[in-house]
C-alpha positions as CSV (number, residue, x, y, z in Angstrom):
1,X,16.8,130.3,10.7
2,X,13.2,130.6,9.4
3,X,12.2,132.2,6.4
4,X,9.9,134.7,8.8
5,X,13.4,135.3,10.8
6,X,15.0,136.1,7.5
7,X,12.6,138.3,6.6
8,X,12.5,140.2,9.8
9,X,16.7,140.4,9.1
10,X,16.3,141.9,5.9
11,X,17.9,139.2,4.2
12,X,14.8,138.4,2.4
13,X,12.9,141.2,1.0
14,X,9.3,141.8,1.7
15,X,6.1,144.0,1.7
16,X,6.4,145.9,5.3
17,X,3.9,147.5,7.0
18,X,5.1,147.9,10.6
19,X,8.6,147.1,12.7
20,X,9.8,147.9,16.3
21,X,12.6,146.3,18.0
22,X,10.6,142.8,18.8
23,X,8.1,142.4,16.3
24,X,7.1,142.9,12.6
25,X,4.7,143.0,10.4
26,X,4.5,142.1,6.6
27,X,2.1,141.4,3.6
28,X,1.5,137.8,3.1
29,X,2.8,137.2,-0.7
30,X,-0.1,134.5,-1.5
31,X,-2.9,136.5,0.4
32,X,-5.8,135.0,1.1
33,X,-7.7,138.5,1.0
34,X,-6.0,142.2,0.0
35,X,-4.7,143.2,3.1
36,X,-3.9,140.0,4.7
37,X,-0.8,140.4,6.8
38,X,1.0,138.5,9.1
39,X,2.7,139.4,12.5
40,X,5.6,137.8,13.9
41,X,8.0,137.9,16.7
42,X,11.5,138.6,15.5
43,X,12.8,136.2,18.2
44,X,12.6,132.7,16.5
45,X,9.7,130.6,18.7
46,X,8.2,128.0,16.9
47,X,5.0,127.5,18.6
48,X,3.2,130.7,19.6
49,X,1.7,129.2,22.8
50,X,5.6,128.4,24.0
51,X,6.6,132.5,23.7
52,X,7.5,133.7,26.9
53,X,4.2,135.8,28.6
54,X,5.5,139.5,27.8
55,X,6.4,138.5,24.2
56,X,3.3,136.7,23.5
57,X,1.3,140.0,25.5
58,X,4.1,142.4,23.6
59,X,3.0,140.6,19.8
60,X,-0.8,140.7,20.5
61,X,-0.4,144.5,21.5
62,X,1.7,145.1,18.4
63,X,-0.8,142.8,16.2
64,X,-4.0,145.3,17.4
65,X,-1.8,148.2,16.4
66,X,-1.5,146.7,12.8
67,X,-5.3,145.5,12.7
68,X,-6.8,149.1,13.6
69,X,-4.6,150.2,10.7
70,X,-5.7,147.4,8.3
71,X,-9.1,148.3,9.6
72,X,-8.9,152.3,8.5
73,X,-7.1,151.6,4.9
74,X,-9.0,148.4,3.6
75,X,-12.6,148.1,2.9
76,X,-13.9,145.6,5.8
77,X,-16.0,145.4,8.5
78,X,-13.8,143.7,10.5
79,X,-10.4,142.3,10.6
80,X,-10.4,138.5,11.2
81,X,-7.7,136.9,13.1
82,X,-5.8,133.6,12.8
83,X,-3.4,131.3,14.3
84,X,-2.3,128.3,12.8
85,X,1.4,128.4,12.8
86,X,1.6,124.7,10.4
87,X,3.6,126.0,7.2
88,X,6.4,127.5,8.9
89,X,7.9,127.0,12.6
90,X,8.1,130.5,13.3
91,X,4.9,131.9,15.7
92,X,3.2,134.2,13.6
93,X,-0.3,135.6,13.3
94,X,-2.8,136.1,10.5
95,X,-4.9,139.1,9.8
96,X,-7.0,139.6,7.0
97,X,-9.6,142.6,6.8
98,X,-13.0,140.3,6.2
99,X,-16.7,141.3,5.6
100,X,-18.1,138.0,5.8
101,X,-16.5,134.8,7.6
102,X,-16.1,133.0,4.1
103,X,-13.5,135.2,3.7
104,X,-11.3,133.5,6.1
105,X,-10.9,130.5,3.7
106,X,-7.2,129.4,3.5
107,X,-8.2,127.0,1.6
108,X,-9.7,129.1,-0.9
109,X,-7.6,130.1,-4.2
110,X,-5.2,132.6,-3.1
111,X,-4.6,135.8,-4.9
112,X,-1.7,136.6,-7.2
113,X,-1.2,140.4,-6.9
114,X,1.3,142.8,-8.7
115,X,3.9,143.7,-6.9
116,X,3.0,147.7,-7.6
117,X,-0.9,146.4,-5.7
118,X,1.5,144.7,-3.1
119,X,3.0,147.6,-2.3
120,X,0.2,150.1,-2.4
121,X,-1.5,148.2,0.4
122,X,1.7,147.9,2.4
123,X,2.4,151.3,2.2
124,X,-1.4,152.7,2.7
125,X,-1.3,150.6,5.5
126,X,2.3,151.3,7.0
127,X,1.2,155.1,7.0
128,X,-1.7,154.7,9.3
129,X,0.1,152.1,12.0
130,X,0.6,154.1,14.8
């Protein structure tokens, strides 16, 4: 079991911003950017391109739903979108509310944020995912 499937579970706690039955949503805890968020599948697929078609559809749908929100609550022009999938072998998407493309450095410094500013975000941005 991944750390993302844990996570998903409840086992492990986490900053959530959005859950249905099949997918969830959560605050990365070393962002790259305030806001930056990752989606996952709560069925365990490594690799995002071997998701059955209606669950790979199903997280994209759920992922725009999260992005308009991260959109309306944090101060970007856009929300940038990325798929790696390299540190852990759970499929899983990236989105980080950008104004410029710099800001999609990973390999950038990450943030260390409070936990109170972790939770602010999550929250402001739980409360608009519709």
């Amino acid at each position: 079991m991944t750390i993302f499937s844990k996570i998903a579970a409840g086992e492990i706690p986490s900053y959530k911003v959005a859950e249905d039955e099949n997918y969830y949503a959560f605050l990365d805890i070393n962002p790259v950017v305030e806001g930056h968020t990752l989606v996952i599948p709560k069925k365990e697929v490594d690799y995002i391109f071997d998701l059955e078609q209606n669950d790979y559809a199903g997280l994209w749908a759920f992922a725009h739903k999260v992005a308009a929100a991260i959109k309306e609550v944090m101060p970007c022009q856009r929300v940038g979108v990325a798929v790696m999938g390299m540190e852990v072998p759970h499929a899983h998407i990236h989105l980080l509310p950008i104004n410029s493309e710099r800001d999609m450095n990973f390999f950038k410094p990450h943030l260390k944020l409070e936990a109170a500013r972790m939770q602010q975000i999550a929250d402001a941005i739980a409360a608009v995912v519709k």
